[in-house]
C-alpha positions as CSV (number, residue, x, y, z in Angstrom):
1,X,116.5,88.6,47.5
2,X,118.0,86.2,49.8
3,X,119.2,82.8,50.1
4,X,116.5,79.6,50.9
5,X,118.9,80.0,54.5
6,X,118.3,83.4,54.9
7,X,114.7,83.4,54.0
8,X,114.4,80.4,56.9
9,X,116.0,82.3,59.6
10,X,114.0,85.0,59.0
11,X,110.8,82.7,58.9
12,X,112.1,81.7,62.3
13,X,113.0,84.5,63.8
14,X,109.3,85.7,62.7
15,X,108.0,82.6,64.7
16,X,110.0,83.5,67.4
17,X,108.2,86.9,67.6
18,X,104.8,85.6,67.7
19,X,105.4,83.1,70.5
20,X,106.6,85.9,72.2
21,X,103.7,87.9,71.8
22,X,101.3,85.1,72.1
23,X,103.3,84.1,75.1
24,X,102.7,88.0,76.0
25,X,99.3,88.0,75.2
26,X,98.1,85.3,77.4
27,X,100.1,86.9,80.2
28,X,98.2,89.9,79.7
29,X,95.0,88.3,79.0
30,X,95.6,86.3,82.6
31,X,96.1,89.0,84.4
32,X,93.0,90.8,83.1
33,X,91.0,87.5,84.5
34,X,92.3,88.0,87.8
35,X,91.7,91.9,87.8
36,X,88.1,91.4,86.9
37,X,87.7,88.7,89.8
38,X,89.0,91.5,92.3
39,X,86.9,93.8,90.7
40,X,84.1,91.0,91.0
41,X,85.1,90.6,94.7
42,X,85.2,94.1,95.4
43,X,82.1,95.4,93.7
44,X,80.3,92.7,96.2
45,X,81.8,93.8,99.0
46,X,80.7,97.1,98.3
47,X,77.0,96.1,97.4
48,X,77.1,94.3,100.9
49,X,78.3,97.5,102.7
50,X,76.0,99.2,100.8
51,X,73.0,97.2,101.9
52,X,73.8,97.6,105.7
53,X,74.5,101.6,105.5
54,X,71.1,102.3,103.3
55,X,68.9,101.1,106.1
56,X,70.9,103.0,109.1
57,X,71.2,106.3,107.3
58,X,67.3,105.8,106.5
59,X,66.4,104.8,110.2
60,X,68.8,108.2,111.5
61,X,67.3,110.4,109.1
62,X,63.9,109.1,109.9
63,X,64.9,109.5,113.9
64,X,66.2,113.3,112.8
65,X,62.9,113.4,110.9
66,X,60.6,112.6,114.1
67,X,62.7,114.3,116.2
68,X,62.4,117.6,114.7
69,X,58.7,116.8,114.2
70,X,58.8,116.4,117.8
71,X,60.6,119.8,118.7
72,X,57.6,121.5,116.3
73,X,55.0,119.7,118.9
74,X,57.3,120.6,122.1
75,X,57.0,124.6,121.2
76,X,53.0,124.5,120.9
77,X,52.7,122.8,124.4
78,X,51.8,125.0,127.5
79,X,51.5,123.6,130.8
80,X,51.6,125.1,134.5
81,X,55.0,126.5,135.4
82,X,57.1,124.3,137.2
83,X,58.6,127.0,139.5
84,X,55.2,127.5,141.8
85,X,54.1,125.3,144.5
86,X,51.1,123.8,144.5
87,X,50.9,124.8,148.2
88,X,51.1,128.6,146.9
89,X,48.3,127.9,144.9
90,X,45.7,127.0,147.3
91,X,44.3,130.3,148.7
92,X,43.0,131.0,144.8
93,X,39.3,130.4,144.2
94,X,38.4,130.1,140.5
95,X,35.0,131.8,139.7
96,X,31.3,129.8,139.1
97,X,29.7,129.6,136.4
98,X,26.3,128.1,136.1
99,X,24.8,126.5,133.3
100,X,21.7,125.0,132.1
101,X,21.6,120.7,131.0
102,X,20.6,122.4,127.5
C-alpha cells in the first residue's frame, strides 16, 4: 500500500472533500430556504389577487347574467308606438260594452 504519510494526505485530502461539499451542501440547502420563502411570498400574493378577482368576475357575470335576463323581458314587452301623437289619437272612439255587477 502506502506509507503512514501517504495514507494521511490522502485522509486529508478526503477531509478536504467533505468540507467542500458540506460547505456546498449548506449553500445549496440555503438557497432552497430562500426559494421556498419567495415561493411562500408569491403563492400569497396570488391567493390575495385571487380573492379580489373571484368576487368581480362573479358580480360581472352575474350583471351579464341579469342583463341578458333583462333583454329576454325587453322582447315580450309591447307598448304604444312612440312615433304617433297623442293629438292624432283623439278623434278615435273605442266601442261600449255593457256588462252586468255579476
Amino acid at each position: 500500500m502506502g506509507t503512514l504519510r501517504d495514507l494521511q494526505y490522502a485522509l486529508q485530502e478526503k477531509i478536504e472533500e467533505l468540507r467542500q461539499r458540506d460547505a456546498l451542501i449548506d449553500e445549496l440547502e440555503l438557497e432552497l430556504d430562500q426559494k421556498d420563502e419567495l415561493i411562500q411570498k408569491l403563492q400569497n400574493e396570488l391567493d390575495k389577487y385571487r380573492s379580489v378577482i373571484r368576487p368581480a368576475t362573479q358580480q360581472v357575470h352575474k350583471q351579464s347574467v341579469l342583463q341578458e335576463q333583462q333583454r329576454t323581458k325587453r322582447q315580450a314587452i309591447s307598448a304604444e308606438p312612440t312615433a304617433f301623437d297623442i293629438q292624432d289619437l283623439n278623434h278615435v272612439t273605442l266601442p261600449f260594452y255593457p256588462k252586468s255587477p255579476q
